[in-house]
N, C-alpha and C positions, 0 to 999 in steps of 0.2 A: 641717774647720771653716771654712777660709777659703772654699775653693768654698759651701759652703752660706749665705754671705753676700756672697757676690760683687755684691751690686745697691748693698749700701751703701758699697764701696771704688772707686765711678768715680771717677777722677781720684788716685786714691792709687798708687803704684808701693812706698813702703816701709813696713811694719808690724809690731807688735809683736802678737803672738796672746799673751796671759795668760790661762792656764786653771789649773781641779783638776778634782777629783772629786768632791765635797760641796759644796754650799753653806755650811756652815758651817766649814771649815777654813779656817784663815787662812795658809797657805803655798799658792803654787800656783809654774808653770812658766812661763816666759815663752822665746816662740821669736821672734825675728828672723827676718820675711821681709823679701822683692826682689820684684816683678813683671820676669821676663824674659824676652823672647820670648813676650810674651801668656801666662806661668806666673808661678805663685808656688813660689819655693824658699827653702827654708831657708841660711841665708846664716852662720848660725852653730848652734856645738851650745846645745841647752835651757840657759836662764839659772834659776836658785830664784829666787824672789820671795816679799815680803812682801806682802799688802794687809789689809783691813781684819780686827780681830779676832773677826768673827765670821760674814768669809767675805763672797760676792758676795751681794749684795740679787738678790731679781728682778727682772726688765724693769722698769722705770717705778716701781719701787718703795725706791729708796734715800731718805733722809730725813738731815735736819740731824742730828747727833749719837748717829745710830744701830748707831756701828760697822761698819757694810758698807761695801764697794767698790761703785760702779756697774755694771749691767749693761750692754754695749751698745759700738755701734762711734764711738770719739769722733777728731777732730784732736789732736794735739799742737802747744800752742801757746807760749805765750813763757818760754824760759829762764834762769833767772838764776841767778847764778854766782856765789861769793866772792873769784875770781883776778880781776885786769885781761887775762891772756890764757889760754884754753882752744884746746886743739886741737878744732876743732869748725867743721865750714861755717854751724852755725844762728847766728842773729842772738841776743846775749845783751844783759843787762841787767847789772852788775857790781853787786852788792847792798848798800845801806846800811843801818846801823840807824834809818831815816827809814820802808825798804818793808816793806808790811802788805797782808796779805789778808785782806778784811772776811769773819768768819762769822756778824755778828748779824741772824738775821733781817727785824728788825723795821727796819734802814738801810737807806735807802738808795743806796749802797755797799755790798751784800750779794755775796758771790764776786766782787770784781773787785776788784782792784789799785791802791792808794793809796800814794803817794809824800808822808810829810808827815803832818799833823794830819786827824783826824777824831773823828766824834762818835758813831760807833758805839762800844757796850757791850763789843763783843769781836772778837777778831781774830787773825792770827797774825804775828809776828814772822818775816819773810825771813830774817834776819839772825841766826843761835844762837850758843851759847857752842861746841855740840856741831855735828857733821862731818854732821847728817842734810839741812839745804840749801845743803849746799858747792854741790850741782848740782841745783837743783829747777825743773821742765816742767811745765807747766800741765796737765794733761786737760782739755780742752773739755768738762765735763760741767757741765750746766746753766748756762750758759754766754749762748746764743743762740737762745730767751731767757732770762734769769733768772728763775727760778720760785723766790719763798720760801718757805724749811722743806725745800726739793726736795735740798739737800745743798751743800758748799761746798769750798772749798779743798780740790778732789782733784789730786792733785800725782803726777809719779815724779820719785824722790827718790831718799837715799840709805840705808842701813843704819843704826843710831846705833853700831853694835858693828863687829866684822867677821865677824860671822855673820847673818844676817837673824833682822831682827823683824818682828810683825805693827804694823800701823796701825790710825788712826781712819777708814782709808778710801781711803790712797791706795794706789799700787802701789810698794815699796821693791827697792831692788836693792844689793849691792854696790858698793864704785864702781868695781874694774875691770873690773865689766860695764858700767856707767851709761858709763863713757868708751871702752868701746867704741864703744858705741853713739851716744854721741855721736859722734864721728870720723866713723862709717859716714852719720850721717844726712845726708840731701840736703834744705834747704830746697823746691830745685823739685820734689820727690818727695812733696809733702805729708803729710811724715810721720804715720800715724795707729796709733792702741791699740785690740785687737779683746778684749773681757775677759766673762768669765763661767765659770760653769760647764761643763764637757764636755759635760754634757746638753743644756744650753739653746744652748751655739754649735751643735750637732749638731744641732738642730730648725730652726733657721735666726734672728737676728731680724727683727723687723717692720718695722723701720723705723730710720734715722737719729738717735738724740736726739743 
């Protein structure tokens, strides 16, 4: 899967591959690689993951409130945390009940990150009663640029139980997988998520979203 997408990871050295077998299953597998020595290997055994409940959208086709995870190979981008310290090299955000991620589409402030008062309709709270954004990581999906209705606040996060559950869309893990991996991650290594279906990583994708 990874070689069959190799044009969209230049510049990347570490990666998370999430796959299944159906598109509509909402459990899949997530492997941790390494680029080394010009290869990719596996750096830990298969993680379970959670993502959206009714499985990965296709290519170019995930939507605001549609229950699917994105197709496609995105960055992983800013962290934010509930502790004042994490074992972890990435740069974190320590969370208040102030941060919010806009999901209405009609804001201006749509998928990005608000510290503070806004006017958007609706949004999500960083900050829960419950253990699912102790540790939540942005996926860059639709992102750069912002397209609305295109999908929103896709996150890897945490479990809410200590079994996995599925989502509205993001990727969930455990947390002593999530801090593994946090630990392992290298900023300068651009950390990125490679996610879809077996089939569709197996055909190759087209391009970057």
């Amino acid at each position: 899967m990874v070689k069959k997408n190799a044009a969209l990871l230049d510049g990347t050295s570490q990666l998370l591959v999430v796959f299944n077998e159906a598109s509509g299953q909402d459990l899949a597998v997530l492997v941790p690689m390494e680029k080394r020595n010009g290869k990719w290997q596996a750096i830990a055994p298969p993680m379970q993951a959670g993502i959206g409940r009714k499985g990965f959208a296709a290519p170019d086709a995930k939507r605001e409130g549609d229950n699917h995870s994105p197709t496609g190979c995105f960055e992983l981008g800013q962290l934010f945390c509930y502790a004042k310290n994490v074992d972890t090299r990435v740069p974190f955000i320590q969370t208040t009940p102030e941060d919010k991620w806009i999901d209405d589409p009609s804001s201006s402030d749509y998928n990005q990150y608000i510290r503070g008062t806004t006017q958007a309709k609706s949004y999500e709270r960083l900050l829960l009663k419950g253990n699912d954004y102790r540790y939540c990581m942005v996926i860059e999906y639709n992102t750069y640029p912002v397209v609305k209705g295109n999908g929103s606040a896709i996150f890897l996060h945490l479990s809410e139980f200590d079994t996995i559950n599925s989502s509205s869309g993001c990727v969930v893990l455990l947390q002593k997988d999530m801090e593994k991996l946090l630990k392992w991650m290298n900023p300068e290594s651009n950390p990125s998520i490679l996610m879809g279906t077996e089939k569709v990583l197996m055909a190759g994708l087209k391009k970057l979203k």
